[in-house]
C-alpha positions, 0 to 999 in steps of 0.5 A: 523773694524779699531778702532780708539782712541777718539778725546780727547786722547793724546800720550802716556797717552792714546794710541790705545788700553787702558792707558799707562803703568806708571813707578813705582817710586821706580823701578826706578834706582838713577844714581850716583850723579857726583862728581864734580860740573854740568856746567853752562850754558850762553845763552844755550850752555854749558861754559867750565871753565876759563882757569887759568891766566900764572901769576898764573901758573908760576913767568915768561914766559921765561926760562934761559940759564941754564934751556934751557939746561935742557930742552934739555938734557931732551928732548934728554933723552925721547923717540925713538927720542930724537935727534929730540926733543932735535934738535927742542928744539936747533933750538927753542931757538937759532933761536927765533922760534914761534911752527908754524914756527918750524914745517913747517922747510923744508930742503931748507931753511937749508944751511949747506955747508954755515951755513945758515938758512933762517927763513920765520916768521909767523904773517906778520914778517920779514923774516931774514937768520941767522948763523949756530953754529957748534952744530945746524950744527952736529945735523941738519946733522945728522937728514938729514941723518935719514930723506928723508922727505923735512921737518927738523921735521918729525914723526915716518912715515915719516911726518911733526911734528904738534904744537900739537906734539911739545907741547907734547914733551916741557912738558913732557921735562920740566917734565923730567927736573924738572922744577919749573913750566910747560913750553910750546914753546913759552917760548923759543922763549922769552928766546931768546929774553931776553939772546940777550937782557942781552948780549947787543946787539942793540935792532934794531938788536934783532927786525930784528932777531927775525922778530918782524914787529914792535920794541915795541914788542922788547923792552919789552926785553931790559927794563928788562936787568939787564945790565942797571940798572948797576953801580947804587950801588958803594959797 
């Protein structure tokens, strides 16, 4: 004969065959209270805390000739492939390279019987051929003969680098180096821009370089040379 609850019951408080079993209060286990605070919460889902603002983190977004250095001995120091990082660092600076396009380098657009290399921009610029210098050229050559992958930057197994892999490597040589404030890709590619800003060179020619699509992004370089502001003082 099939037993069945009354009409009135709810589950669990009243199951099939009698009352739930309550839970003593003081069997109960208080989990450790976390140390840190709980997460807020907008519109139901959880936010993730503010990301800190680069003018608290460090005085510039740029790093100068001496420390660009630095970063790359560094870099040449750490690691199985420390002539690959510090190449990386090398192409970089010299050539203005947001991460992006420095990753996706692919052996034909390296010409090292002419000393060329053809820069294909990201973020719709200008794509532009640039010289090689005899440093960029020995150590481009030299990757070339440890490599038999179609890309200049690749991994421990054969592969292209990832953004994530050259981030790595740019803060653990800044750490490395010393440097008074963390350091990240991009802050090589403005070091470009403000070295041929401070050497005089035309801004129209450094907007072509550096592939920007439109100059006032350029002349963000040019209005912080120390150059004009020379001559203002006759000491």
């Amino acid at each position: 004969m099939n037993r069945t609850a009354p009409a009135s019951s709810t589950f669990p408080k009243s199951p099939l065959y009698g009352k739930a079993k309550q839970s003593n209060p003081r069997n109960v286990v208080r989990l450790r209270d976390h140390a840190c605070p709980a997460p807020t919460t907008e519109n139901g889902k959880v936010v993730p805390p503010r990301r800190v603002p680069n003018k608290d983190r460090r005085a510039r977004e740029h790093l100068t000739p001496a420390e660009v250095e630095k970063l790359r001995t560094a870099a040449g120091r750490l690691g199985r492939h420390g002539h690959r990082d510090s190449t990386l660092v090398l192409l970089a600076y010299r050539h203005a390279l947001r991460v992006g396009e420095l990753v996706s380098l692919r052996w034909d657009q390296v010409d090292l019987q002419q000393g060329l290399l053809h820069v294909n921009r990201l973020k719709n610029g200008t794509p532009s051929t640039h010289p090689l210098r005899g440093p960029e050229i020995r150590a481009l050559r030299r990757l070339k003969r440890e490599s038999e992958s179609a890309y200049v930057l690749v991994t421990e197994r054969g592969g292209p680098m990832t953004a994530s892999n050259v981030r790595k490597v740019i803060v653990r040589a800044g750490r490395e180096a010393r440097l008074p404030f963390p350091v990240h890709p991009h802050m090589l590619r403005h070091a470009t821009g403000y070295k041929l800003a401070n050497d005089g060179h035309d801004t129209r020619a450094i907007q072509h370089y550096m592939g920007h699509k439109n100059i006032q992004h350029t002349v963000r370089y040019t209005e912080m040379a120390p150059d004009r502001f020379k001559g203002f003082w006759k000491d």
